[in-house]
C-alpha angles and dihedrals in degrees: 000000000000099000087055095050084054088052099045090048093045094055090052094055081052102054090044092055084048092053099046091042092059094043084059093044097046120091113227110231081263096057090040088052087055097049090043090045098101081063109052103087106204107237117240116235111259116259115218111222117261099253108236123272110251120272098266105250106256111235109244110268118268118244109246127254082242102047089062086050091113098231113251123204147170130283146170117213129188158345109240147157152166110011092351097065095047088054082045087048084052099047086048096053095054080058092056139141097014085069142058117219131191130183125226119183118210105198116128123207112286096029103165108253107192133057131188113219153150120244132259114286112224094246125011090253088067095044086052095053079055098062092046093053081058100048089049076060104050107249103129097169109096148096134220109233106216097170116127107245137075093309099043111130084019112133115230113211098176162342125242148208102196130020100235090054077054096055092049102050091052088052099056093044080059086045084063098050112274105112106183088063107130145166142225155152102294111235090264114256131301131306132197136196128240107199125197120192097016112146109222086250091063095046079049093054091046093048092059090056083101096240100162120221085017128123140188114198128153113268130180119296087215094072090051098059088048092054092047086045114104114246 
């Protein structure tokens, strides 16, 4: 029994030299984190992304050189004639040469050539004691001209095909009493304007010149450039 009570008490100086072997031997979690440390990479904190600078504010878009061109278009204005058309052919030129300007007559075969008349009274209140002398007279045929120009507050007694029925007319009209009654070639028939490169602004201004029984309204280019066409 001796020589088991020496065994028993051998193993267990054995198993007490193992234990505290391995506890030297063995590295705590610090000194593991040490020997590990060449290993362990330090994070780097994360960077938020920088937001996006605003889209600039585009300026607002100029207006072209050519936007502000006023448009310029094509008209016929009319119709005229006698002293009106030469103040129309005035107001024309002070547009030139900007403009481009045609005439176009609108007289038709047979228009009648010669007029009797009596001339223009110095106010309309004069015209007007003419045509009720007339009409004192019985010529009832006649028509007060109030158009500004050389022959406004004139009396126009009639229209005529031939000089010489002009010229008798006006007689007999004397023969009655009125003394200032004449007779002469008519301003032939009536004329228009085709007007090329003229802005809306301008056929606005024209319009306004107080020319009654006139209008200015857009035609085709193309008939001004056959009227300008050689023949």
């Amino acid at each position: 029994m001796k020589w088991l009570f020496l065994l028993l008490l051998l193993a267990n100086l054995i198993l007490a030299t193992w234990s505290e072997f391995g506890r030297q031997t063995s590295p705590s979690p610090l000194t593991r984190q040490e020997i590990d440390a060449d290993r362990i990479k330090i994070a780097q904190p994360v960077q938020k992304a920088p937001a996006p600078a605003p889209a600039p504010v585009s300026a607002p878009t100029a207006v072209s050189a050519a936007a502000s061109v006023p448009v310029k278009s094509c008209y016929r204005w009319g119709a005229f004639s006698g002293d009106a058309l030469d103040r129309a052919r005035r107001a024309l030129q002070r547009l030139a040469p900007s403009v481009t300007v045609a005439e176009r007559s609108l007289a038709k075969a047979g228009t009648l050539g010669f007029w009797a008349y009596i001339p223009p009274a110095k106010s309309k209140k004069e015209a007007l004691e003419n045509i009720r002398k007339l009409d004192a007279l019985g010529i009832r045929d006649h028509f007060l001209i109030q158009e500004t120009g050389k022959w406004q507050y004139a009396v126009s007694l009639g229209i005529f095909h031939t000089e010489d029925a002009a010229k008798r007319y006006a007689a007999s009209v004397r023969g009655k009493g009125v003394k200032s009654a004449a007779s002469a070639r008519r301003d032939g028939g009536e004329v228009e304007f085709l007007i090329a490169n003229l802005s809306e602004s301008e056929a606005s201004e024209l319009g306004k010149l107080g020319f009654p029984k006139t209008r200015i309204e857009p035609m085709d280019c193309r008939a001004i450039k056959e009227k300008a066409s050689p023949d």
